[in-house]
VMD Tcl script that builds the backbone (N, CA, C; Angstrom):
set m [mol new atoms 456]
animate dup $m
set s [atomselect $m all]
$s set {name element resname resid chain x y z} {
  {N N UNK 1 A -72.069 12.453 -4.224}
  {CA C UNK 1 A -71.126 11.964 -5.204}
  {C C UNK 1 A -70.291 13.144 -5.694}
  {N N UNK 2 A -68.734 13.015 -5.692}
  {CA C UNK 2 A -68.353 14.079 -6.241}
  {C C UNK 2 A -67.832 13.824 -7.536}
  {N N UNK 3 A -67.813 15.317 -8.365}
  {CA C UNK 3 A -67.403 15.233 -9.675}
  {C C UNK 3 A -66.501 15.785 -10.149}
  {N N UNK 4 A -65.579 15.902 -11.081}
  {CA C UNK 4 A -64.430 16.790 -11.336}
  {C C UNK 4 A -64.786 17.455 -12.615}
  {N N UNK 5 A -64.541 18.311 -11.952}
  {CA C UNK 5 A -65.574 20.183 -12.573}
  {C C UNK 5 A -64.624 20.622 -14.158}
  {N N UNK 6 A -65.472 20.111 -14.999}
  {CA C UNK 6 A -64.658 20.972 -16.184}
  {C C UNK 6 A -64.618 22.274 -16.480}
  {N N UNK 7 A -63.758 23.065 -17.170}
  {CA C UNK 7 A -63.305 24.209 -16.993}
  {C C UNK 7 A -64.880 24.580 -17.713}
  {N N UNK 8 A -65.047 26.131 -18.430}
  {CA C UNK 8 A -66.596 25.941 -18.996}
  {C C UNK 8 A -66.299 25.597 -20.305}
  {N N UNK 9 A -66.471 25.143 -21.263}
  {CA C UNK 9 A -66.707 24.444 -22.566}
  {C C UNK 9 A -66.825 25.721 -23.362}
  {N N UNK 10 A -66.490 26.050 -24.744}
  {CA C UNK 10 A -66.717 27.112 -25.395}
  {C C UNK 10 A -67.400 26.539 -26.528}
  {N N UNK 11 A -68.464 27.479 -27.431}
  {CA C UNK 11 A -69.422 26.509 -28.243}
  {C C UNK 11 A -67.997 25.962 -29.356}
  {N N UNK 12 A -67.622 26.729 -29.752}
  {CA C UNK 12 A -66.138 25.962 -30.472}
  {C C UNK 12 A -65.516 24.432 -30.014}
  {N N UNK 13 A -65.133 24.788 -28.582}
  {CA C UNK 13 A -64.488 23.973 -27.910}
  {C C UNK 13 A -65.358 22.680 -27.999}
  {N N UNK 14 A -66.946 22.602 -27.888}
  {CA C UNK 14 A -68.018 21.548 -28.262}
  {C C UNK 14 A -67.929 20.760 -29.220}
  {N N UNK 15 A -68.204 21.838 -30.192}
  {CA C UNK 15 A -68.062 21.824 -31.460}
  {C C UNK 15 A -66.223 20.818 -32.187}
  {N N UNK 16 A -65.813 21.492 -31.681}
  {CA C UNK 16 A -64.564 20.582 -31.848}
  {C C UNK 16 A -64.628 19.355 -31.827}
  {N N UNK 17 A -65.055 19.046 -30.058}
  {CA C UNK 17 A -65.039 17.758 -29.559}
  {C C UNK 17 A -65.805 16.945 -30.230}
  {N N UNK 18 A -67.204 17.186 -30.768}
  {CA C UNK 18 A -68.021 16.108 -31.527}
  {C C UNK 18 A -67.411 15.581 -32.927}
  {N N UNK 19 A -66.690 17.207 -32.984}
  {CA C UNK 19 A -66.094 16.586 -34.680}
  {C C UNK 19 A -65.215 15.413 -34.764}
  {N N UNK 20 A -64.992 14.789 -33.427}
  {CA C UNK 20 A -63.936 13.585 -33.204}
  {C C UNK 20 A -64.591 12.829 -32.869}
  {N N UNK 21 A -66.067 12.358 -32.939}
  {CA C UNK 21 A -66.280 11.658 -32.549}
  {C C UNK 21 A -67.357 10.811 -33.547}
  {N N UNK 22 A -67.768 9.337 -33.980}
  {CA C UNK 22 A -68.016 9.085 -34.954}
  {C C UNK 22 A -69.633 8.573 -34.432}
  {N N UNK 23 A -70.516 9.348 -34.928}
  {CA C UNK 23 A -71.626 9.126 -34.212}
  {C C UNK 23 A -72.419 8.178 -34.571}
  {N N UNK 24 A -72.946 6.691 -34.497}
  {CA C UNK 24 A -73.793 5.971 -35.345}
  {C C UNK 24 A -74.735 5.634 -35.012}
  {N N UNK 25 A -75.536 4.812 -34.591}
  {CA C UNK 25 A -76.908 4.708 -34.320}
  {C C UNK 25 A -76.969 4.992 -32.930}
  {N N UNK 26 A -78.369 5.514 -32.046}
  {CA C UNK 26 A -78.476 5.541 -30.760}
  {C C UNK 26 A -77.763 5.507 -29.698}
  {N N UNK 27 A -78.157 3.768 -29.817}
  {CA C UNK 27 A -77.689 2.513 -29.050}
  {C C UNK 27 A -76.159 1.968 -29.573}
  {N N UNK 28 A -75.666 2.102 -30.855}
  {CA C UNK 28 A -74.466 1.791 -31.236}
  {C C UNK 28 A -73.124 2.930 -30.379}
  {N N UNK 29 A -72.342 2.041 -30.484}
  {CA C UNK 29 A -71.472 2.816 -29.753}
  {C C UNK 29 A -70.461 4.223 -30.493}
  {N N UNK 30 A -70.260 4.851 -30.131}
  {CA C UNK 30 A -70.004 6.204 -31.001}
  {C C UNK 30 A -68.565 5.943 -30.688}
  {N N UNK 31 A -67.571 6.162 -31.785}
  {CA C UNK 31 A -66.451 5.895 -31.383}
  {C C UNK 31 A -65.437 7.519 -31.329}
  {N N UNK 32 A -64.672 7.405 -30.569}
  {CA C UNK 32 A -63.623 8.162 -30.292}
  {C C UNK 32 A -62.723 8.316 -31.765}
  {N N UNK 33 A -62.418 9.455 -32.473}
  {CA C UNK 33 A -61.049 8.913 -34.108}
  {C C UNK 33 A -60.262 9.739 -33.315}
  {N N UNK 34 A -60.157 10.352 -32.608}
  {CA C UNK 34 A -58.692 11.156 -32.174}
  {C C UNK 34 A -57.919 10.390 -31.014}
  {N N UNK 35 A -57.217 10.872 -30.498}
  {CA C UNK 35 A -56.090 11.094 -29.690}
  {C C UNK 35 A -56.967 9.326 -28.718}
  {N N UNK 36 A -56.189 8.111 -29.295}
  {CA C UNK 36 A -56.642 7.018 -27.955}
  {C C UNK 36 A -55.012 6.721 -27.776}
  {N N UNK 37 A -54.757 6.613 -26.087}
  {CA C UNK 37 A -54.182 6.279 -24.796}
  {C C UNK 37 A -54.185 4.262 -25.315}
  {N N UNK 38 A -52.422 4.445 -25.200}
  {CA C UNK 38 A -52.259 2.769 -25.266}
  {C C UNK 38 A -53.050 2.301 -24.240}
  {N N UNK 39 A -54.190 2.760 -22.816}
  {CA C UNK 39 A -54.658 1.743 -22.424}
  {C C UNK 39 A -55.839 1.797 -23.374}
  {N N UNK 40 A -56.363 2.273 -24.449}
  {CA C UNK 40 A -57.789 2.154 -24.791}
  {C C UNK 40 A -58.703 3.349 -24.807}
  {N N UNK 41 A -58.497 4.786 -23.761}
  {CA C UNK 41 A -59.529 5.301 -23.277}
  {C C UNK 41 A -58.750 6.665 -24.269}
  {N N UNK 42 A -60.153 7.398 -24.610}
  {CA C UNK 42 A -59.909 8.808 -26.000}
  {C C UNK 42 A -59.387 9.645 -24.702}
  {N N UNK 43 A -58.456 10.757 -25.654}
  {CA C UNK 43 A -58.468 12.261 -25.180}
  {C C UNK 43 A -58.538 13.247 -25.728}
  {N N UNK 44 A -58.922 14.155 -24.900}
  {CA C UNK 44 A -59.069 15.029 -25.879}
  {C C UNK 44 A -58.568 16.718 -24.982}
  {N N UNK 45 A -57.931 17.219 -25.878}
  {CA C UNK 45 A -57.336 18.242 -24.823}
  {C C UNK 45 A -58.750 19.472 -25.115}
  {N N UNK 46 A -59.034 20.226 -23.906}
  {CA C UNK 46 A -60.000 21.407 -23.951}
  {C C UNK 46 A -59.009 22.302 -24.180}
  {N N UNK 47 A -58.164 22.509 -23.716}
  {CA C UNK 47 A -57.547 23.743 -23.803}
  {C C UNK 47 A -55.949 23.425 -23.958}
  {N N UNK 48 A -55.235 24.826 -23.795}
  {CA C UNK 48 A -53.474 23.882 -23.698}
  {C C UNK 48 A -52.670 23.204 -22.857}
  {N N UNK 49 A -53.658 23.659 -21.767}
  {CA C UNK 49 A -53.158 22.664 -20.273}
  {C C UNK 49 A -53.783 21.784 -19.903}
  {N N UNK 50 A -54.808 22.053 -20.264}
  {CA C UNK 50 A -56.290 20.514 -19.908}
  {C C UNK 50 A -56.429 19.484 -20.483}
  {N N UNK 51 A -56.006 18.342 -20.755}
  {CA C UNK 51 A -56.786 17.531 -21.198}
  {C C UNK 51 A -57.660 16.372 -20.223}
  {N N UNK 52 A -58.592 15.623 -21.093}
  {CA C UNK 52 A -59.552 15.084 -20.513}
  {C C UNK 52 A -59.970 13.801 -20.902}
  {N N UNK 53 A -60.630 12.684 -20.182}
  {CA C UNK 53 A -60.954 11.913 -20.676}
  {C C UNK 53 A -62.635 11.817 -21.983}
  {N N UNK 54 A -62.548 11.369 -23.067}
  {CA C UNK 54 A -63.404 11.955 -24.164}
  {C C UNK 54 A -64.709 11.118 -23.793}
  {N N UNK 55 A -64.709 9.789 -22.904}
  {CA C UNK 55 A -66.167 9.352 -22.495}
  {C C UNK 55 A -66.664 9.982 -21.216}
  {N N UNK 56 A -65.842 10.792 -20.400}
  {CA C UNK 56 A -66.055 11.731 -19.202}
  {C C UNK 56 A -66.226 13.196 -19.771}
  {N N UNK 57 A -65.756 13.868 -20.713}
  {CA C UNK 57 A -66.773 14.689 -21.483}
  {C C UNK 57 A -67.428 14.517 -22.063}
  {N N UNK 58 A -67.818 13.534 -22.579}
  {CA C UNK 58 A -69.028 13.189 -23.321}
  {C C UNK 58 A -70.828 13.001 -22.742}
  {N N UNK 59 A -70.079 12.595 -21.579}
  {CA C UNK 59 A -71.036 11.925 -20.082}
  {C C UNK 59 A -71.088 13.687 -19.472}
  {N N UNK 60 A -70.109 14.301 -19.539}
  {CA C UNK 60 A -70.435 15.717 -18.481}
  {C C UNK 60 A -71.140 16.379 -19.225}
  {N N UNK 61 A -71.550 16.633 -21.016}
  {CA C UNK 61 A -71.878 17.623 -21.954}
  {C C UNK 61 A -73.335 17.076 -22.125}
  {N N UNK 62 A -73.757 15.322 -22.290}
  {CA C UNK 62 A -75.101 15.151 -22.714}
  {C C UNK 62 A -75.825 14.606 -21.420}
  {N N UNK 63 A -75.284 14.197 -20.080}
  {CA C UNK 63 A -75.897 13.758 -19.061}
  {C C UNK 63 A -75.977 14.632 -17.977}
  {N N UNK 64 A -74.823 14.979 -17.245}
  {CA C UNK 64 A -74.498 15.464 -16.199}
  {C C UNK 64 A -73.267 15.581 -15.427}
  {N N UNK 65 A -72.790 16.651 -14.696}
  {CA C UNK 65 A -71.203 16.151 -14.358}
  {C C UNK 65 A -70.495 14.700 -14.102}
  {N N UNK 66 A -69.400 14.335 -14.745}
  {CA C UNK 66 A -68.742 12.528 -14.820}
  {C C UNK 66 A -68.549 12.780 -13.150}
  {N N UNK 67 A -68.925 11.467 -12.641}
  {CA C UNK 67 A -68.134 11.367 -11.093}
  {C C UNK 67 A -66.630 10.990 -10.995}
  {N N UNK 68 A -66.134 11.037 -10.189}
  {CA C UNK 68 A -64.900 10.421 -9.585}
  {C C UNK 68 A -64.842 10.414 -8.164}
  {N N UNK 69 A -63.580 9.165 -7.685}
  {CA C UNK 69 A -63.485 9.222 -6.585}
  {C C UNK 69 A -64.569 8.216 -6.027}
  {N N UNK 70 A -65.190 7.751 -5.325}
  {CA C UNK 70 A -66.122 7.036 -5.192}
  {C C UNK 70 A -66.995 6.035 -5.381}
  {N N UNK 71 A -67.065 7.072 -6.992}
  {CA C UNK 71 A -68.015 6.529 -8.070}
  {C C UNK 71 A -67.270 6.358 -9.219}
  {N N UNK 72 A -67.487 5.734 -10.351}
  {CA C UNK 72 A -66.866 5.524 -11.652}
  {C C UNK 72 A -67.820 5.307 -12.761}
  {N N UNK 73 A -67.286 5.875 -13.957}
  {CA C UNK 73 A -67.737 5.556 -15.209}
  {C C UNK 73 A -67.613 4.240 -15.779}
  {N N UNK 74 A -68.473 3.071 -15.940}
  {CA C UNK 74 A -68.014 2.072 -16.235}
  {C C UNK 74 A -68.966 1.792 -17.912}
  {N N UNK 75 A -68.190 1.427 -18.876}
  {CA C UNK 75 A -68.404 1.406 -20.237}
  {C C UNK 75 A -69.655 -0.726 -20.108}
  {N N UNK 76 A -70.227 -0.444 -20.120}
  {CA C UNK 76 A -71.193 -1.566 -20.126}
  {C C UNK 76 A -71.052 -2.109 -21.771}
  {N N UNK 77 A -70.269 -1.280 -22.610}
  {CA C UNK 77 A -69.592 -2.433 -24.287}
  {C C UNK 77 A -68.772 -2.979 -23.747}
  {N N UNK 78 A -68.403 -2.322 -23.122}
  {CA C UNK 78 A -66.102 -2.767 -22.841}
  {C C UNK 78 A -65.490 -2.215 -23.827}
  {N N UNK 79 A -65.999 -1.364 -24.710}
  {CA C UNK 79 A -65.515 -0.894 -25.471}
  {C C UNK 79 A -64.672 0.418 -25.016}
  {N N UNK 80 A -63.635 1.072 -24.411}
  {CA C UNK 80 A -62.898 2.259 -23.770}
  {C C UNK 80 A -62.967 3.111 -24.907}
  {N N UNK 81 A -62.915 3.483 -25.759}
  {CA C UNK 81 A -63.410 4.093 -27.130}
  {C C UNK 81 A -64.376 4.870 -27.092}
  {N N UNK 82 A -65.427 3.566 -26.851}
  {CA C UNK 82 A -66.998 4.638 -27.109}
  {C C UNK 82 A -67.021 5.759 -25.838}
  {N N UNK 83 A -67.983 6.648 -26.635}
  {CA C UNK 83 A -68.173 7.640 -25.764}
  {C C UNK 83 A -70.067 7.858 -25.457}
  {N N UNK 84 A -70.713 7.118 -26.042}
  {CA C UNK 84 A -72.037 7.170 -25.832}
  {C C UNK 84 A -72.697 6.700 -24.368}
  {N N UNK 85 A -73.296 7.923 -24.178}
  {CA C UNK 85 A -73.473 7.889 -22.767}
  {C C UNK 85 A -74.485 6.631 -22.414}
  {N N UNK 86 A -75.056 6.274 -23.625}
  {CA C UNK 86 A -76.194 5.077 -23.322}
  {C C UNK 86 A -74.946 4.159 -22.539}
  {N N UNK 87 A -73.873 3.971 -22.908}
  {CA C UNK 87 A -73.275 2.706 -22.785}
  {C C UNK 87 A -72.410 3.029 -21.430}
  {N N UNK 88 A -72.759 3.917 -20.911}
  {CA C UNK 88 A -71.724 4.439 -19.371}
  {C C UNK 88 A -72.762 4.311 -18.257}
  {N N UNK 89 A -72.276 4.095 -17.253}
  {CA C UNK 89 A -72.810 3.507 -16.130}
  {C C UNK 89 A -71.862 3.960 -14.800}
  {N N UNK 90 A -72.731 4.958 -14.210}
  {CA C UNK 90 A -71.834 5.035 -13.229}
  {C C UNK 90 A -72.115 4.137 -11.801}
  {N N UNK 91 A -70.973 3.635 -11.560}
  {CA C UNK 91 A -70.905 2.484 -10.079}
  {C C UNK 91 A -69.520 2.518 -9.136}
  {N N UNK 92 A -69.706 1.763 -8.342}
  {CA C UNK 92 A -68.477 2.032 -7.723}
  {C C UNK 92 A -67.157 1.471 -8.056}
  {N N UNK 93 A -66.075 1.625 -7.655}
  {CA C UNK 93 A -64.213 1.225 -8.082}
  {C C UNK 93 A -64.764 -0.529 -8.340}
  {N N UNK 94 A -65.091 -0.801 -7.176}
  {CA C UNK 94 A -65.626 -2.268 -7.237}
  {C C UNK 94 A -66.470 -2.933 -8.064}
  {N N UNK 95 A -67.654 -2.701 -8.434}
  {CA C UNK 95 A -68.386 -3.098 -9.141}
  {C C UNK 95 A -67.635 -3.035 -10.816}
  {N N UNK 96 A -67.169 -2.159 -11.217}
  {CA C UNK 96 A -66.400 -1.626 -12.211}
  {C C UNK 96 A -65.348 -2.275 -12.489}
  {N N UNK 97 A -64.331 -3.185 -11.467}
  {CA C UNK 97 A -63.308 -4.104 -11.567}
  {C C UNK 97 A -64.035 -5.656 -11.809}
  {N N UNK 98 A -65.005 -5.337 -11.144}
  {CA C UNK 98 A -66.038 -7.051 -11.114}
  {C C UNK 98 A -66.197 -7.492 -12.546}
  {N N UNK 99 A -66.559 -5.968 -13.022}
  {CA C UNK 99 A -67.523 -5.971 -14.565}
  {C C UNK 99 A -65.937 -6.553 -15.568}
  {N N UNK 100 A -65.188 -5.923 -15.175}
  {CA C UNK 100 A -63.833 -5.667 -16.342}
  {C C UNK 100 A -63.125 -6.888 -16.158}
  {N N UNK 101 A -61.848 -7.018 -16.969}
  {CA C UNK 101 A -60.998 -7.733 -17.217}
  {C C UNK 101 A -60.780 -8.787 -16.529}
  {N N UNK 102 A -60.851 -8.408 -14.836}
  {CA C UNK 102 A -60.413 -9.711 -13.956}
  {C C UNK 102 A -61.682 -10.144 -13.760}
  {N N UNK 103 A -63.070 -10.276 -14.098}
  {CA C UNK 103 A -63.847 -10.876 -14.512}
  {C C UNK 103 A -63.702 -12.120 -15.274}
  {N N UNK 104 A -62.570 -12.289 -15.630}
  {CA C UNK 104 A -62.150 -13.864 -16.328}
  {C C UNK 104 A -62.648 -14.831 -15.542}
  {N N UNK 105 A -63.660 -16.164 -16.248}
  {CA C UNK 105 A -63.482 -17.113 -15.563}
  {C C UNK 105 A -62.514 -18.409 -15.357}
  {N N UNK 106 A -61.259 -18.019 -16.858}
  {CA C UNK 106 A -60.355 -18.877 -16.767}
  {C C UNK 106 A -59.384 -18.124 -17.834}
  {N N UNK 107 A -58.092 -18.801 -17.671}
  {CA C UNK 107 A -56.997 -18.063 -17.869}
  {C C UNK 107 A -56.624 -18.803 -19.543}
  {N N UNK 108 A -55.650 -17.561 -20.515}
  {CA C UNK 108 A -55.677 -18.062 -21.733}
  {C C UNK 108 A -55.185 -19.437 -22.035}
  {N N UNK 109 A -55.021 -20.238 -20.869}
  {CA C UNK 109 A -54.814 -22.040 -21.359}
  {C C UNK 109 A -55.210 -22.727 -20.894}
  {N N UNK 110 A -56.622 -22.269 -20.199}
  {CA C UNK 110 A -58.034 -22.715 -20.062}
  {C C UNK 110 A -58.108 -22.968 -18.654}
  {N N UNK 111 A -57.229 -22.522 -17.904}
  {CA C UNK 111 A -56.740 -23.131 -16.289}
  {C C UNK 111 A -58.625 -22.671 -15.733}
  {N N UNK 112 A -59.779 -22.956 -14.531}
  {CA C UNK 112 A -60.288 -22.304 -13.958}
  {C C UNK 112 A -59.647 -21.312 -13.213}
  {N N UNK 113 A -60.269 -20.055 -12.923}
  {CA C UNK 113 A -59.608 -19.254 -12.133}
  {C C UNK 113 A -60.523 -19.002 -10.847}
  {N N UNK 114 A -60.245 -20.496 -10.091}
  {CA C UNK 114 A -61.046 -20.192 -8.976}
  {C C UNK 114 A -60.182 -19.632 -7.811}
  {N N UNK 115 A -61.307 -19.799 -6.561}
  {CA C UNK 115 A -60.249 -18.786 -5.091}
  {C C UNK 115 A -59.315 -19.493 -4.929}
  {N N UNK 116 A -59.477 -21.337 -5.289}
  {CA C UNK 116 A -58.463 -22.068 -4.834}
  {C C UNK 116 A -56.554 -22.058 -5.830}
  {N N UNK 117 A -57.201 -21.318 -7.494}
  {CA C UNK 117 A -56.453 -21.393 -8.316}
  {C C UNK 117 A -56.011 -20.218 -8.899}
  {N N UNK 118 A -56.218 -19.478 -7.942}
  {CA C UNK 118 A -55.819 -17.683 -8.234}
  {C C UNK 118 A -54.532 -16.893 -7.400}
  {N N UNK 119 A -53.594 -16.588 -7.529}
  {CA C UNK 119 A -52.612 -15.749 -7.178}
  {C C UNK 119 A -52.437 -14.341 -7.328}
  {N N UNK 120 A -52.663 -13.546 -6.497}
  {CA C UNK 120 A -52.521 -11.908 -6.277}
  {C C UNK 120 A -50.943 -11.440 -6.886}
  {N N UNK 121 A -50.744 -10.650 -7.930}
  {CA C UNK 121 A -49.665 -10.696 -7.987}
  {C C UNK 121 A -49.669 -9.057 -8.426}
  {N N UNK 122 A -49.229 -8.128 -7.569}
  {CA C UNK 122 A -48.994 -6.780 -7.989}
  {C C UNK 122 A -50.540 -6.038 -8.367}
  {N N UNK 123 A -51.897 -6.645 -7.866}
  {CA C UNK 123 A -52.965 -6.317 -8.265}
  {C C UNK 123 A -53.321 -6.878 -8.972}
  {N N UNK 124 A -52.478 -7.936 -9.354}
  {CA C UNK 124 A -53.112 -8.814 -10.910}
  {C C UNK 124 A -53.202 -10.388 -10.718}
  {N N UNK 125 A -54.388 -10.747 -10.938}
  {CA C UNK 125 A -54.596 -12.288 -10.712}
  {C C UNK 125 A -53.915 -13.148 -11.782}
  {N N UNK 126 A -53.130 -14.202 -10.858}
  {CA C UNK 126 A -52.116 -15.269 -11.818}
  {C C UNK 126 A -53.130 -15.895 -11.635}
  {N N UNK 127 A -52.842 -16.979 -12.726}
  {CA C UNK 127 A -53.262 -18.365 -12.689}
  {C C UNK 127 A -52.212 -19.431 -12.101}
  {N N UNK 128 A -52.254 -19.880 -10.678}
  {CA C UNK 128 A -51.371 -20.625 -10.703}
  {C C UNK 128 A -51.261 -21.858 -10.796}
  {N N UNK 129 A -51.593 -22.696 -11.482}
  {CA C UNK 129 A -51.300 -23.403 -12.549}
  {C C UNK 129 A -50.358 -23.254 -13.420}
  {N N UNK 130 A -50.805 -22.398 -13.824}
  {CA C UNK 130 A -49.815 -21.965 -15.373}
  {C C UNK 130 A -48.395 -21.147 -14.422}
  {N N UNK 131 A -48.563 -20.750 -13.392}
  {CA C UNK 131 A -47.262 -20.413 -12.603}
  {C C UNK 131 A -46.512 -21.557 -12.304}
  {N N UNK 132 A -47.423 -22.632 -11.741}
  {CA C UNK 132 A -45.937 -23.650 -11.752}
  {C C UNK 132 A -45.128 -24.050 -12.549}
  {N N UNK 133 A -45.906 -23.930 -13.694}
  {CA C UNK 133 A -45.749 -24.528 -14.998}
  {C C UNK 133 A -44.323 -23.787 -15.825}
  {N N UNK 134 A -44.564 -22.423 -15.216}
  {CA C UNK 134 A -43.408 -21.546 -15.636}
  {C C UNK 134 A -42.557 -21.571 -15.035}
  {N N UNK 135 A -42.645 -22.278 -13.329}
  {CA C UNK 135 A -41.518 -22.410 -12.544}
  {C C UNK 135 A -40.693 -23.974 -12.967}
  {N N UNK 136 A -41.403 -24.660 -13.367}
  {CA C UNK 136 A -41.004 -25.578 -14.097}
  {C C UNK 136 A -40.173 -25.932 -14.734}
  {N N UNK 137 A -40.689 -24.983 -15.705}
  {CA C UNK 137 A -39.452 -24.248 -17.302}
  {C C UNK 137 A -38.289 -24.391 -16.057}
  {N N UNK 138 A -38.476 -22.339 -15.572}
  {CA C UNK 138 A -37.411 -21.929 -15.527}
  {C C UNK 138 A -36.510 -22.973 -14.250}
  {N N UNK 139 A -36.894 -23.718 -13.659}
  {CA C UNK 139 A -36.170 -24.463 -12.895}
  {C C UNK 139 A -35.164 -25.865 -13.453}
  {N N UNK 140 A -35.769 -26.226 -14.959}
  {CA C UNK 140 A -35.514 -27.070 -15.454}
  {C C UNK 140 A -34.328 -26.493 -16.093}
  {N N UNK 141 A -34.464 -25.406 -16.741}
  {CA C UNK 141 A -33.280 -24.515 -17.735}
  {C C UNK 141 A -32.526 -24.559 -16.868}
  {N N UNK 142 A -32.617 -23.562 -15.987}
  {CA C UNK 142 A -31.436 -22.678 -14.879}
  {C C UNK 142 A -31.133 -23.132 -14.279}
  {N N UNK 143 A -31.560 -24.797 -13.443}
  {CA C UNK 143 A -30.951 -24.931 -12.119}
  {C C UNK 143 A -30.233 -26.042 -12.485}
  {N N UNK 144 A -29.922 -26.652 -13.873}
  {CA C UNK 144 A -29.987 -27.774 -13.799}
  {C C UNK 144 A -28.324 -28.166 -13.959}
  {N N UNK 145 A -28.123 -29.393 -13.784}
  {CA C UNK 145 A -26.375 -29.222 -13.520}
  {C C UNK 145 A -25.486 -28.792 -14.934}
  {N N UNK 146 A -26.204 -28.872 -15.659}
  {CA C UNK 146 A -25.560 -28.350 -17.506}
  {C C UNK 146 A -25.638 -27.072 -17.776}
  {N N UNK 147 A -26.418 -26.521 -16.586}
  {CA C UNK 147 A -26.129 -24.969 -17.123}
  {C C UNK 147 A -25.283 -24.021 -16.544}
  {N N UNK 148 A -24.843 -23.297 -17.597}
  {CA C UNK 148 A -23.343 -22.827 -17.339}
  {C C UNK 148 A -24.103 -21.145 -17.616}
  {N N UNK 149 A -24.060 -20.561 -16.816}
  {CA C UNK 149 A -24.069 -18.578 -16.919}
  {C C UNK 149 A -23.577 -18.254 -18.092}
  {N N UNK 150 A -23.708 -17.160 -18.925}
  {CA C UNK 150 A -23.015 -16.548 -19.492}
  {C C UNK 150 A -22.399 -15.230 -19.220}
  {N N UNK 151 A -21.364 -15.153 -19.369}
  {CA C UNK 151 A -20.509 -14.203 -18.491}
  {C C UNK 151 A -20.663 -13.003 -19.738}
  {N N UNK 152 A -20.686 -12.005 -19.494}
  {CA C UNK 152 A -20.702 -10.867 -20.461}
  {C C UNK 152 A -19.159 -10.070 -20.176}
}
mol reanalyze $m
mol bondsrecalc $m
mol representation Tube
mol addrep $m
């Protein structure tokens, strides 16, 4: 399994990093207060050129080097925040997409999202159902003999 090698940690630089981090019971999930990434996941810079992900240092400082490539860190809260290593799990790209988001068994207007009712779209599963439904709309608006363009 390979891992991506952090630079060496300075007791400061440690020391820093915990001070961002909100530690609560065990098993409770420890949350990230600094620097979180509109997708969810902490950072935290080591140095002025480095930064890093804060549940992949967290996982390299109390467990063992974070993997990549292969293998993945997968958060077993779903919480991208926490950084408690109880709650990280390393598995593969796959297992890790299984666990997450497209794990839906139905879409927000209750469609099933089975093999027969699922659409690949850019990596991202439609519901198509709710796609016709939008082709619908827009076929009803736009194509219809009353509608006139607006010219800018």
């Amino acid at each position: 399994m390979k891992s991506l090698r952090l630079p060496p940690l300075t007791p400061e630089t440690i020391a820093r990093f915990w001070s961002k981090v909100d530690i609560r019971g065990v098993n409770d999930c420890w949350l990230w207060t600094a620097f979180i990434h509109p997708t969810g996941y902490g950072f935290f810079r080591i140095t002025k050129d480095i930064t890093g992900y804060s549940h992949r240092i967290a996982y390299s400082l109390l467990v063992g080097e974070a993997p990549y490539g292969t293998m993945q860190l997968d958060h077993l809260c779903r919480n991208r925040a926490c950084v408690n290593p109880r709650h990280l799990d390393v598995v593969t790209p796959r297992v890790n997409s299984q666990r997450g988001p497209g794990s839906k068994t139905h879409c927000k207007r209750g469609h099933e999202l089975s093999p027969t009712n699922v659409y690949l779209h850019g990596g991202r599963r439609e519901c198509i159902s709710c796609r016709r439904m939008r082709s619908h709309v827009y076929n009803a608006r736009y194509r219809s003999p009353e509608y006139t363009p607006r010219i800018h």
